[in-house]
VEXMARGU-338849 format. One line per 3 residues: number of its first residue (from 0); their letters; for each residue x, y, z of C-alpha. Coordinates in pm, whole numbers, plus 50000, padded with zeros to 5 digits. Each point is the difference from the previous one (the first is absolute). Layout:
REM VEXMARGU-338849
NUM> A> X/Y/Z; ...;
***
This chain:
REM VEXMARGU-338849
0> XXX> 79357/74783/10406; 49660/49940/49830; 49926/50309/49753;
3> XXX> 49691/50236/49936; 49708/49754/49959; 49761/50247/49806;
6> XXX> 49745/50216/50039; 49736/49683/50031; 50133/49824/50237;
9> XXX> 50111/50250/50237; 49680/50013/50265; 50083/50353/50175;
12> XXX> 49945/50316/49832; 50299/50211/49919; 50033/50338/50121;
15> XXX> 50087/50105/49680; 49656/49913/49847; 49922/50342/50137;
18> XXX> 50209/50154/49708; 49970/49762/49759; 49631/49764/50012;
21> XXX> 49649/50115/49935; 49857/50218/49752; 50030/50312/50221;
24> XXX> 50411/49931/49952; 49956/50039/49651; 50165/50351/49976;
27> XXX> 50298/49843/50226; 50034/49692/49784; 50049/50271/49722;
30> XXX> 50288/50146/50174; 50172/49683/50083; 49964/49962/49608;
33> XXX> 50141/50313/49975; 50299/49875/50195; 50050/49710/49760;
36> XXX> 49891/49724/50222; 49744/49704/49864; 49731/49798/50130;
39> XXX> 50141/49743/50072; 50282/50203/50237; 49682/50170/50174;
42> XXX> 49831/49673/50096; 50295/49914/50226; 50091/50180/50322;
45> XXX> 50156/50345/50003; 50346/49994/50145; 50142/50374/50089;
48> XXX> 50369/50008/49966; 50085/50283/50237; 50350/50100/49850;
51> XXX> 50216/50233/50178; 50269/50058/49685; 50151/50328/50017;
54> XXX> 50365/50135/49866; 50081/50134/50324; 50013/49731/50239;
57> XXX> 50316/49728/49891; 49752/49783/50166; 49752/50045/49810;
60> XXX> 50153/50021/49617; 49952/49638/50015; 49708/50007/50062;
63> XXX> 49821/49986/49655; 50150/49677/49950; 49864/49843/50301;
66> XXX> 49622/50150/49888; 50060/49813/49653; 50095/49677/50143;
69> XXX> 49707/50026/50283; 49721/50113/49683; 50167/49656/49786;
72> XXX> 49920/49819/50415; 49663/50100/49999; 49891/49939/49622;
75> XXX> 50143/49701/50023; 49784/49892/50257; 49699/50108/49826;
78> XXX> 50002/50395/50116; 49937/50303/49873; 50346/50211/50090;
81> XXX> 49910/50394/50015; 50301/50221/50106; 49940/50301/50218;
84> XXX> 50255/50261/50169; 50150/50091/50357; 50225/50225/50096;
87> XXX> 50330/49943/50148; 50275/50229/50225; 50359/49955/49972;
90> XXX> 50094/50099/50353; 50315/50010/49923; 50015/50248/49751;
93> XXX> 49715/50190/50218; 50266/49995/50290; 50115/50311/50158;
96> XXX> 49756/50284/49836; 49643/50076/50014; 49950/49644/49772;
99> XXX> 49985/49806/50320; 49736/50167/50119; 49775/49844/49710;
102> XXX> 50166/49606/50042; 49738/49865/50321; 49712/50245/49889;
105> XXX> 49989/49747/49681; 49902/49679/50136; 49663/50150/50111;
108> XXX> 49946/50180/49631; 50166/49662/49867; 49722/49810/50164;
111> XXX> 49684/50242/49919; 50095/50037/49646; 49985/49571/49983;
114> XXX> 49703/49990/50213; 49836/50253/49725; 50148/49835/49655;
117> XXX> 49939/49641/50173; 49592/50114/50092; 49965/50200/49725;
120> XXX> 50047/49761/49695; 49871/49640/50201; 50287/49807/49961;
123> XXX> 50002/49656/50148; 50292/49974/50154; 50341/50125/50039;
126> XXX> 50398/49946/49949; 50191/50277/50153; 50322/50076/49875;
129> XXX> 50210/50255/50207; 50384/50039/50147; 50073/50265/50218;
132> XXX> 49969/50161/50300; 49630/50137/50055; 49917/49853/49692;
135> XXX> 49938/49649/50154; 49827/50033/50335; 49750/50286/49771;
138> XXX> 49901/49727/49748; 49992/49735/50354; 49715/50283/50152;
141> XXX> 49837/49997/49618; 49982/49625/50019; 49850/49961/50359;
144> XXX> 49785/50293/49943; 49868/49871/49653; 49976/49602/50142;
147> XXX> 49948/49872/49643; 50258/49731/49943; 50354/50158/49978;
150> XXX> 50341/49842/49941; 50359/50174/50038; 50268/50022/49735;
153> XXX> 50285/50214/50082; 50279/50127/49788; 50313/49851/50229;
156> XXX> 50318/50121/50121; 50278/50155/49874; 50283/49778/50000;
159> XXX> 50335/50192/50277; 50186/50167/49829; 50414/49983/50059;
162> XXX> 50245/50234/50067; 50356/49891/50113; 49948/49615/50002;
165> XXX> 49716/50083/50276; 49560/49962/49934; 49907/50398/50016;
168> XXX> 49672/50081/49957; 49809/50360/50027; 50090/50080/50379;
171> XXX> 50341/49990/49952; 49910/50218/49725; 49858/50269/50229;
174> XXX> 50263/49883/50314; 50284/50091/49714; 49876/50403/49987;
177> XXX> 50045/49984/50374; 50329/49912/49977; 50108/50217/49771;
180> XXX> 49876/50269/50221; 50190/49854/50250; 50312/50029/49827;
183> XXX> 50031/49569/49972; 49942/49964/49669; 50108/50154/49686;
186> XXX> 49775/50176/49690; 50140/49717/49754; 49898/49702/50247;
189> XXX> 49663/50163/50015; 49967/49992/49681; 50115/49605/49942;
192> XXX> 49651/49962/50230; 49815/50236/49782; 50067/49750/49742;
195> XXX> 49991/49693/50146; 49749/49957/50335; 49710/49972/49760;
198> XXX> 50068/49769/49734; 49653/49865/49884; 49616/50079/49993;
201> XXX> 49818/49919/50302; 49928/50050/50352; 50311/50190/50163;
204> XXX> 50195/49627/50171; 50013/49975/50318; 49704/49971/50240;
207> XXX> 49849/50341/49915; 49624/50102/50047; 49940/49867/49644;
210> XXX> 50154/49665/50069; 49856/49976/50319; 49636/50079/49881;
213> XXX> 50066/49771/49701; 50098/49726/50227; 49740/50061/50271;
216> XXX> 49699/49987/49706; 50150/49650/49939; 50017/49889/50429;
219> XXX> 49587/50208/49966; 49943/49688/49720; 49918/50269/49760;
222> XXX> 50251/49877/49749; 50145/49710/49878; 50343/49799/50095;
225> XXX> 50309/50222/49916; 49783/50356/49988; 50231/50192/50209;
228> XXX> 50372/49881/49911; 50028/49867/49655; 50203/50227/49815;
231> XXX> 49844/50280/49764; 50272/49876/49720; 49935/49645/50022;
234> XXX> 49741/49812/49731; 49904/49819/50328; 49744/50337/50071;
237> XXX> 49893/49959/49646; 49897/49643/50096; 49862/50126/50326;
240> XXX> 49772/50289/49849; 49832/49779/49749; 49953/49724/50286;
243> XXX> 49822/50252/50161; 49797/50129/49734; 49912/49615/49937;
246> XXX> 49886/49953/50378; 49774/50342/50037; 49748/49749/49745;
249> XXX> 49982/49753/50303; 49958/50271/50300; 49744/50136/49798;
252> XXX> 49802/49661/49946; 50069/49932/50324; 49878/50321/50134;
255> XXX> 50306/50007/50239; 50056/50373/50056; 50240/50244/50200;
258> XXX> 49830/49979/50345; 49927/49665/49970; 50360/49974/49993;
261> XXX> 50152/50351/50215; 49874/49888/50323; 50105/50102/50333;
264> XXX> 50183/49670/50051; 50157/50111/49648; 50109/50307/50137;
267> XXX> 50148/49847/50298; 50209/49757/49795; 50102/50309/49783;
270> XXX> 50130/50197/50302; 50204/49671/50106; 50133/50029/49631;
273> XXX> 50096/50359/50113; 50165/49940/50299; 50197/49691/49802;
276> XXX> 50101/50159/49720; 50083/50319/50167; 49789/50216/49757;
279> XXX> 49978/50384/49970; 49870/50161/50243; 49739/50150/49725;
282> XXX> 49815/49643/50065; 49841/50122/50312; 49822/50330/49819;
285> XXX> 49890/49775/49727; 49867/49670/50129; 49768/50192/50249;
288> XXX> 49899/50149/49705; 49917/49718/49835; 49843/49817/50294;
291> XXX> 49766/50298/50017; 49881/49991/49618; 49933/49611/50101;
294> XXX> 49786/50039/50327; 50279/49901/50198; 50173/50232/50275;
297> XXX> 50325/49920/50033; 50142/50202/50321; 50375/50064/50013;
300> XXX> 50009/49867/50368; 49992/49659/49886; 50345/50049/49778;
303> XXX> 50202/49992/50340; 49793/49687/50121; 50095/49822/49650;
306> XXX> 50360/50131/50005; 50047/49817/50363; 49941/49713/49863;
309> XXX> 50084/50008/49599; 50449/49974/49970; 50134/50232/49720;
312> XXX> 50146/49749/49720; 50120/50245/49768; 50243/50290/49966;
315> XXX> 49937/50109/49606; 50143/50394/49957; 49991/50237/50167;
318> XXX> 50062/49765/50311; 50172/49770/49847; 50260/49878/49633;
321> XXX> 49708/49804/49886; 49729/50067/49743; 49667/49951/49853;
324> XXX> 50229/49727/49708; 50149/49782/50261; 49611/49996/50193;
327> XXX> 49910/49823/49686; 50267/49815/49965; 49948/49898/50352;
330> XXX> 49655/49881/49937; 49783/50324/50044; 49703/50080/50227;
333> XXX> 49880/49646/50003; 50351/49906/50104; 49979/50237/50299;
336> XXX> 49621/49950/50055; 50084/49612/50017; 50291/50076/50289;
339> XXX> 49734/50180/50209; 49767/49762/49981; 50273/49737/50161;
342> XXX> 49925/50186/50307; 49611/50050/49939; 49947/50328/49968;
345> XXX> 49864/50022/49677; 49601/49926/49946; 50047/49739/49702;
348> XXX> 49598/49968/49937; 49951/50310/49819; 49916/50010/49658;
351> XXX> 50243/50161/49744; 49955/50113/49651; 50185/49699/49900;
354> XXX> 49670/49857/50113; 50146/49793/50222; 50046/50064/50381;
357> XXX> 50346/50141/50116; 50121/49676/50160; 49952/49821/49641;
360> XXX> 50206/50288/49817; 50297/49964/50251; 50019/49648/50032;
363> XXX> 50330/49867/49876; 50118/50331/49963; 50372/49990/50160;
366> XXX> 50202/50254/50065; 50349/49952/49817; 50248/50258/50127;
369> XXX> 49990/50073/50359; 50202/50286/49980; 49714/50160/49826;
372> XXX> 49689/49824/50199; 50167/49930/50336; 49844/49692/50158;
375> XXX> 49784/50021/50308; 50290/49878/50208; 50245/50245/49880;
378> XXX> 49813/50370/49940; 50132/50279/49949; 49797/50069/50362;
381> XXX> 49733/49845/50157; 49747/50309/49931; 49895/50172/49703;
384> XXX> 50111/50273/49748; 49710/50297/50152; 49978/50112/50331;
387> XXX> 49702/50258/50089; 50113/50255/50287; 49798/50193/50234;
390> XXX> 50060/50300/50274; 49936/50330/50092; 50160/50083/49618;
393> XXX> 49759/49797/49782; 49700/49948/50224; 49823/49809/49742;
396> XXX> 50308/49814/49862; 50307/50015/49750; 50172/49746/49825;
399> XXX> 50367/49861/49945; 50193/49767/49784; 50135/49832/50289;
402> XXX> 50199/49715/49735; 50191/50333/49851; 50110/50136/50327;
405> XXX> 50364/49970/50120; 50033/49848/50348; 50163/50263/50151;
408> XXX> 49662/50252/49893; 49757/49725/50151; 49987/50205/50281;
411> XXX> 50112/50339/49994; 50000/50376/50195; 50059/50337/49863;
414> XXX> 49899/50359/49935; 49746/50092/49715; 50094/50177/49748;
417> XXX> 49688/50146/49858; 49873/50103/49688; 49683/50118/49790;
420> XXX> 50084/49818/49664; 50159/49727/49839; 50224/50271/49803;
423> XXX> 50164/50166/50338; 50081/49665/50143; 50211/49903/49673;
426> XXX> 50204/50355/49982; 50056/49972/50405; 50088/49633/49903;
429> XXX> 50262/50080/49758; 50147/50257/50159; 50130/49827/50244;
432> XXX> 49740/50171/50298; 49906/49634/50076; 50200/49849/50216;
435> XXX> 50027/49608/50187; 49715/49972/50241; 49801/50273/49868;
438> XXX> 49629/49885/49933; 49876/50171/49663; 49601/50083/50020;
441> XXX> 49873/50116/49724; 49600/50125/50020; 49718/50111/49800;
444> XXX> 50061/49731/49755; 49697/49787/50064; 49648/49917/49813;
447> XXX> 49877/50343/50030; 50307/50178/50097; 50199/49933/49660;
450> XXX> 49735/49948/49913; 50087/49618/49836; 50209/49904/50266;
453> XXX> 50347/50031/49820; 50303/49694/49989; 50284/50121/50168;
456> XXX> 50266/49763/49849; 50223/50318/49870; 50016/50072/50392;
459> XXX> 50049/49669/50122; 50270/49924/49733; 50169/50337/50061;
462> XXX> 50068/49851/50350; 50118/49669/49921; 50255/50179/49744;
465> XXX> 50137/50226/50240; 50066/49702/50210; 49753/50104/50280;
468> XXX> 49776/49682/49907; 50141/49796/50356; 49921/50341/50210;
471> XXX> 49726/50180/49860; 49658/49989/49978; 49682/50135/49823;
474> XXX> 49685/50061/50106; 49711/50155/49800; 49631/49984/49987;
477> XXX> 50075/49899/49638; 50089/49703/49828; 50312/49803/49844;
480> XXX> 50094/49857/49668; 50061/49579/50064; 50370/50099/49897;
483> XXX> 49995/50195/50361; 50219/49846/50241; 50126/50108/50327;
486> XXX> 49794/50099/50310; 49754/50136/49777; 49696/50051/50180;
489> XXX> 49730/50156/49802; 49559/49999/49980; 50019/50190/50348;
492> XXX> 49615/50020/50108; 49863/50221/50070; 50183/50210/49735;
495> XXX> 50127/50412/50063; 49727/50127/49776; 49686/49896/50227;
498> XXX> 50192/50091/50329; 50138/49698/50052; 50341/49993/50287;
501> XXX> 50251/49953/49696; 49871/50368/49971; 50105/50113/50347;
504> XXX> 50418/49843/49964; 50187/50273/50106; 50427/50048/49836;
507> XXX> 50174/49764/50289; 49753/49825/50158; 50097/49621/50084;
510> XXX> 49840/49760/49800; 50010/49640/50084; 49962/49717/49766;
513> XXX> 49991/49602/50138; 49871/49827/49703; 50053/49633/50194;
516> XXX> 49713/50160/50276; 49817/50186/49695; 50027/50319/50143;
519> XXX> 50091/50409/49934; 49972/50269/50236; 50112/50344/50054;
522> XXX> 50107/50067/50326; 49786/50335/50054; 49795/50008/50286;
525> XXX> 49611/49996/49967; 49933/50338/50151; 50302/50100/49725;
528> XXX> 49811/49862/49690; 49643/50130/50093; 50130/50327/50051;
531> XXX> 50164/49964/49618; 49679/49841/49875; 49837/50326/50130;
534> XXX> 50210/50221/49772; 50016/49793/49695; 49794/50147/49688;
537> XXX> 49924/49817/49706; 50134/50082/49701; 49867/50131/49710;
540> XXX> 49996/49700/49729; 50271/50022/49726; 49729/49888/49716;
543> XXX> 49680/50146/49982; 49894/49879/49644; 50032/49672/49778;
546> XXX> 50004/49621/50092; 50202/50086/50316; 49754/50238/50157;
549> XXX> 49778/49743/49933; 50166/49719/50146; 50153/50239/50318;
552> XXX> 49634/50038/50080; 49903/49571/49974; 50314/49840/50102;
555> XXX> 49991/49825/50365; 50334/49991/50229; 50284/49703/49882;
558> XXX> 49903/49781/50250; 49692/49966/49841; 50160/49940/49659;
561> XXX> 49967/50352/49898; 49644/49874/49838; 49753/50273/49869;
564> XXX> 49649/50071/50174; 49758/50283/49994; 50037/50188/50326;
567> XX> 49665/49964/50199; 49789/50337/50051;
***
């Protein structure tokens, strides 16, 4: 790749000359000097280095390596590297207490807070560097929002971790405190997990909201070959970040920027990666989201469509014993990407930050283990890993990982069990009130009724441990961590808090689930729900000051990606 060709030959103007040329820029100029940077470094473009390093996140401590070896990229090419921040949410550690409440409410401040640093200070383009969970699609919204040219670097997975001769990885982890509660497994077994599930920095290892937004920016074309499954640990993403920092010098030549590249066609090919991979079911909140902040709207009708017709290749954990090390191993995204297209159903004309299209980044790209990347012929079933349901219960749609769902739960009829909070469900859970067939519906957990719209993997796990995972399921107008598996039916729309019928579940009504016929219903009559819809009272919100208030009184409903908007007078 050809590097920076100086200031004189380059016939556009920059958009940092607005901080940097012309007498009236004098008093910035001094400031960069006061910064330590020279002439020479101002007279080539301004690349922000959006790095989302904390000590919090494992997959992020890794992070400030991959922002040196992207800033080495980029000056190498003839750039001038400037490092900025983002913040990042472990949602792991923020599991099970008011943290989770603050995990989704950060990819909207994650993508303001770019928007201002990246509008503020001119830079010419950008190289984002994130990892985890709302981390990724924020700094996706920042891009498409910004649409000055943008490439991807992510920090990687964690490699599995392994725990009697078996791949463990964090949902076993959570699975393991079920069990205990259940009497299955013993303190000092726990404890061998404590120790050994998470062995690495990274991305949590199986096919977890990070991995599956880390693999899905790389299906968008947003980031280059090997984005979403090298390994954190491997010198590989070394190679990879400064590759990247190397090839933000062409986009911006080029001029090639995010929604030149996140098109709706894009988007399409990225829910096909979805329904292939079997990604969390976090993907549908965030690539509406995204879609949005690039002018395209992306309804969630159209996953069903694409799932009828897209087969489910992989199983990584929770649904399966494979993860993100033996997807790369297996020949990544493009590997996967390049099965699909066998079929056709992948647009290949689209252009990619690779600047390429996506049929010349997948061609020749084989898929070497087809126990990892099952071939067309042989999937693991001939429709995809989502399935959006609708019914008198979620009017406006919920969603399922159908590709983590036992056969037997597929289709399945019980009583609801219903409860107010995340917290109630888990004691009820654990005590052994929960029971096979019972359907668990847990409310007021949504956008504005958390508010933030709270993961409810300690739940979900807490099932599977008590060895209720084959005859239980869980609804809730909430949402799940990608380590969820199970009937786990969550982003019910409308949600409790604005009145919506997830409100009006009454302790033993029958709820039915068909997930093959996308549906859920509550067999209570008509005349029976409008007379509970009568008598149902908001409630009185549980945050009335900070960020949350804030974002209880902006956010939209999950089918609409939980995205923020000023409500109209």
């Amino acid at each position: 790749m050809p590097g920076y060709k100086g200031r004189a030959e380059m016939e556009r103007k920059m958009r940092s000359d607005s901080v940097k040329t012309g007498t009236q820029q004098a008093p910035h100029r001094s400031l960069f000097n006061a910064l330590g940077y020279t002439e020479e470094e101002r007279k080539r473009p301004m690349i922000g280095i959006v790095s989302s390093y904390n000590e919090i996140v494992p997959g992020h401590m890794n992070l400030d390596k991959i922002v040196e070896a992207v800033k080495l990229g980029v000056a190498m090419a003839g750039g001038m590297p400037v490092v900025f921040p983002a913040i990042a949410v472990c949602d792991g550690i923020a599991m099970g207490h008011i943290g989770m409440k603050y995990s989704l409410v950060t990819r909207d401040l994650i993508a303001d807070s770019t928007e201002c640093m990246a509008l503020a200070h001119g830079f010419d383009g950008l190289v984002m560097v994130p990892n985890c969970d709302k981390n990724v699609p924020g700094l996706l919204m920042a891009a498409a929002r910004l649409n000055i040219p943008t490439i991807f670097c992510s920090g990687g997975p964690m490699l599995a971790g392994h725990v009697k001769g078996e791949k463990r990885s964090l949902s076993s982890m959570f699975e393991a405190v079920g069990s205990v509660a259940a009497g299955t497994m013993s303190m000092e077994e726990l404890c061998e997990f404590e120790e050994k599930v998470c062995p690495t920095c990274g991305s949590c290892s199986g096919m977890y909201t990070a991995n599956s937004m880390n693999c899905l920016t790389e299906a968008l074309g947003m980031g280059l070959k090997g984005n979403g499954t090298i390994p954190a640990v491997y010198s590989e993403r070394i190679r990879l970040a400064k590759h990247a920092g190397m090839k933000i010098m062409e986009l911006v030549e080029r001029d090639i920027k995010p929604r030149d590249i996140m098109s709706e066609k894009a988007f399409l090919n990225a829910l096909r990666m979805d329904m292939a991979l079997g990604c969390s079911t976090n993907s549908m909140l965030h690539l509406p989201a995204i879609a949005h902040e690039a002018g395209v709207e992306l309804d969630l009708e159209v996953a069903n469509k694409l799932s009828a017709e897209t087969p489910n290749l992989c199983h990584l954990a929770p649904a399966g014993p494979t993860y993100m090390e033996d997807l790369n191993e297996a020949g990544g995204i493009y590997a996967v990407m390049n099965e699909l297209n066998k079929k056709g159903l992948l647009y290949t004309d689209l252009m990619t930050v690779t600047g390429k299209t996506v049929g010349e980044n997948i061609k020749g790209c084989i898929n070497r283990n087809p126990e990892v990347i099952r071939p067309l012929e042989n999937p693991y079933s001939e429709t995809g890993g989502i399935a959006v349901l609708k019914g008198n219960l979620a009017p406006d749609s919920c969603v399922v990982k159908r590709s983590a769902v036992v056969p037997e739960m597929m289709v399945h009829e019980g009583p609801a069990r219903v409860f107010d909070c995340e917290e109630d469900a888990i004691d009820a859970i654990k005590g052994g009130k929960i029971v096979a067939g019972d359907v668990v519906v847990i409310r007021y957990e949504g956008p504005k009724g958390g508010p933030g719209m709270r993961e409810m993997l300690n739940p979900t796990s807490a099932i599977a441990g008590m060895g209720l995972g084959a005859s239980v399921a869980l609804i809730t107008d909430g949402r799940f961590s990608g380590a969820s598996r199970g009937a786990s039916i969550g982003h019910v729309s409308p949600e409790a808090a604005v009145g919506g019928p997830i409100a009006l579940v009454e302790e033993g009504d029958i709820i039915s689930i068909n997930i093959p016929e996308n549906t859920i219903e509550m067999k209570v009559s008509e005349e029976e729900l409008e007379a509970r819809r009568e008598k149902w009272q908001p409630r009185e919100p549980k945050v009335t000051t900070g960020y949350l208030s804030r974002y209880r009184e902006l956010v939209t409903s999950g089918n609409k990606g939980a995205i923020l908007e000023v409500p109209r007078k």
